[in-house]
Structures are given as structure tokens and as C-alpha cells.
N, C-alpha and C positions, 0 to 999 in steps of 0.2 A: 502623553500628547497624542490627540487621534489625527491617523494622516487622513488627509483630504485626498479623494482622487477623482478622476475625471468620471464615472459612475454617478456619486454619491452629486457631482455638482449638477450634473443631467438630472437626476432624481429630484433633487433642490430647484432647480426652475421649472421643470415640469409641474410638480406639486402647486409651485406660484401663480403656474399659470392658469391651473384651474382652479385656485381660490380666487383670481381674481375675477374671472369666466364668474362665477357664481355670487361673488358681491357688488361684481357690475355690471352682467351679464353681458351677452353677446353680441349686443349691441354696434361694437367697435369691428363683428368680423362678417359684418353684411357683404356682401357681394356690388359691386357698382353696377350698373347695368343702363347705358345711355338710351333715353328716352327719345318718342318719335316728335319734333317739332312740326312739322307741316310734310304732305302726303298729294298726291294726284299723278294724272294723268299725263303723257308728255308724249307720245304716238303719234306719227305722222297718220292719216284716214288711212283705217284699216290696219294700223300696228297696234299689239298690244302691249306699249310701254310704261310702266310708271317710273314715278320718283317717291324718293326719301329722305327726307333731311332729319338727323338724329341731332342730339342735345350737345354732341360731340365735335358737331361743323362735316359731319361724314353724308354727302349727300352720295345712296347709292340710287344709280339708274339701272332697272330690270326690266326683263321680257323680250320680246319676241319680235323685230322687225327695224324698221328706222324709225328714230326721233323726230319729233315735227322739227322745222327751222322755225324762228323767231325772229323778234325787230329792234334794235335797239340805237336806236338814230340817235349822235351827236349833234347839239347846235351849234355852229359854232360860232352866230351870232352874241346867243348869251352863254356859250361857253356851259351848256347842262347837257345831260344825257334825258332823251326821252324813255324813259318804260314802260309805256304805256302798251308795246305790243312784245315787251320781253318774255323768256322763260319765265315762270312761276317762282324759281328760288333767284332769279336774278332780280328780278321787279321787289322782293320781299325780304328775301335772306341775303342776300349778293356779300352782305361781312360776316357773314356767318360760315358759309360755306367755305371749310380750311382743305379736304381730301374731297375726292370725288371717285367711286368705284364703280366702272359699268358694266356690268355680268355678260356673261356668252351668251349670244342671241341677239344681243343687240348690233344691228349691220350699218346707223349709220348716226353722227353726231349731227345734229342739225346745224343749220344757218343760226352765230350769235348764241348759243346755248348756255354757254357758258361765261359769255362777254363778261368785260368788268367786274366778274367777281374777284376783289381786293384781294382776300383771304386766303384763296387756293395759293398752292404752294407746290402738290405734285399731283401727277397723275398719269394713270399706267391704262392703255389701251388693248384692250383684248383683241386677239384674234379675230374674234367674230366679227370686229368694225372694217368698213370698207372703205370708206371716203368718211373725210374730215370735211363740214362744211364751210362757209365763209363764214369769217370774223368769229370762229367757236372757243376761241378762248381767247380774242382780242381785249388788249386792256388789264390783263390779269396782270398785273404789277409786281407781284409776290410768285409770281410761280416760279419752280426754283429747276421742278427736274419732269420731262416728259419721255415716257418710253411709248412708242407707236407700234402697235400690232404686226405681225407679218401678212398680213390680209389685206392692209390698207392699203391701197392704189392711187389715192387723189386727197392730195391736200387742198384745200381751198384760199382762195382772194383774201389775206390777210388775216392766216387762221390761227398764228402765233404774232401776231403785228402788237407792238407795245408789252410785250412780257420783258421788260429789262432786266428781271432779276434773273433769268432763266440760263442754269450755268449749265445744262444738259438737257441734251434731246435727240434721240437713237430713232434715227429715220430708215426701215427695211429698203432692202431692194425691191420690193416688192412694188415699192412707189412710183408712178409713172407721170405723175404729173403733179407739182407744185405751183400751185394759183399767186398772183401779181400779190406782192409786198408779203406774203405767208410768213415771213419770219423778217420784215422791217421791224429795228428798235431792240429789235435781239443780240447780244454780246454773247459768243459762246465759243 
């Protein structure tokens, strides 16, 4: 009777694995690599910031200064949101966008930036951001966890207002000033 040992069984799927590498090739061990869905610019005059939205819901914001603000006016006659003056991934992507990452360099989140997007869930503020501006992640329904830079100084006029799923949010000392309703509709 021949013993089996832990060797011979490592030899045994090794071997399998490259016969099957070879009758079905390599097909099955591609690499993923999430694709760019939509791209521009998002700079306040004279910043140079862009955007990035990947196939993954990962919108990153890069470069070098403040973000422009934006506009994204509620009716509340008929009860719609206007986007006609919103961010680029809010007007577009607004359910696509699940994470949001904004690189060092960037000093400031604009006015509405992030409004209503449904999707977002968390997001972690760099250093580099100074002031949060009004209503910049108003509406986000789903956001679950926000950690704020130590750099930040000013929150703005209702800049977490309506995030009701938002079970954490780590405010620095560093903070001097929190804008009318910033965190109305917040349970935390």
C-alpha cells in the first residue's frame, strides 16, 4: 500500500493546476482593473483640480487648490431636485458614486459638491482640506462613516444635513466654526 503524504498531495494539485492553465488557459487569472467612467475638471478659477469616476463608484478628486462650489436647488413646490448647476458626478453619476477619495493638495470641498449623492457611504478627509463648504454632502442618505482632517477649520450651513444613516463622524479640534443645521437629520 503506498502512503500518501502531504508532499506527494502538493505535487498532485500543482501538477493539475497547470494542466488545466494549459487546456484552458489563463484566461480565469486576468487581473481586474476598474475602468475610468467619466473625467474633468472641478477647480475653483485658478485651481487645478480634477475628477474621477471609476467603474467601481470610486470617484477620486486630485490636485492642487479649492474645488469650485456648485448648485443644486430643491423644489419644494414639485418636490425635484434641480441639476442643472450641480457637480459633474452629481448631475450624472450621483448613484454611481459609492467612496469618494480627495488627495493632499486639495484645500477646499466646495459649496453642494457632493449633494445627494444616494450611493456614498464613507469618506475620509485629508489633511490638506480646510473648510467644508455648504450643503457638500447634503442629502447623502447612505453615508454611513465621515472622518474630517485635522486641518479643517469650518464646517459649512448644512454640510452633513439629511445623512441619516451616518453612524460616525470624528470632528478635529481643530474646528472653529460649524455652519446653521451642519449636521441636522444626523443620528450619531
Amino acid at each position: 500500500m503506498k502512503q500518501i503524504t502531504q508532499k506527494s498531495v502538493a505535487k498532485y494539485l500543482t501538477f493539475m493546476a497547470l494542466v488545466g492553465i494549459l487546456l484552458f488557459g489563463a484566461r480565469g487569472l486576468t487581473a481586474y482593473a476598474a475602468t475610468t467612467v467619466d473625467s474633468g475638471d472641478c477647480g475653483a478659477e485658478g485651481a487645478d483640480v480634477t475628477w474621477t469616476l471609476d467603474s467601481d463608484g470610486k470617484l477620486t478628486i486630485s490636485g492642487e487648490g479649492k474645488m469650485a462650489d456648485y448648485d443644486v436647488f430643491f423644489d419644494s413646490d414639485t418636490d425635484t431636485y434641480d441639476y442643472s448647476k450641480a457637480s459633474p458626478w452629481s448631475k450624472d453619476h450621483r448613484e454611481k458614486v459609492e467612496t469618494v477619495e480627495i488627495t493632499g493638495g486639495v484645500t477646499s470641498i466646495g459649496w453642494d459638491a457632493f449633494s445627494v449623492c444616494s450611493s456614498l457611504t464613507s469618506i475620509t478627509i485629508p489633511d490638506s482640506v480646510k473648510e467644508i463648504g455648504n450643503w457638500a454632502f447634503g442629502g447623502c442618505t447612505n453615508l454611513r462613516s465621515v472622518t474630517i482632517g485635522n486641518s479643517v477649520t469650518s464646517i459649512g450651513d448644512g454640510a452633513f444635513n439629511g445623512c441619516s444613516s451616518l453612524a460616525s463622524i470624528t470632528i478635529p479640534n481643530s474646528v472653529t466654526s460649524i455652519g446653521w443645521d451642519a449636521l441636522m437629520a444626523v443620528v450619531v
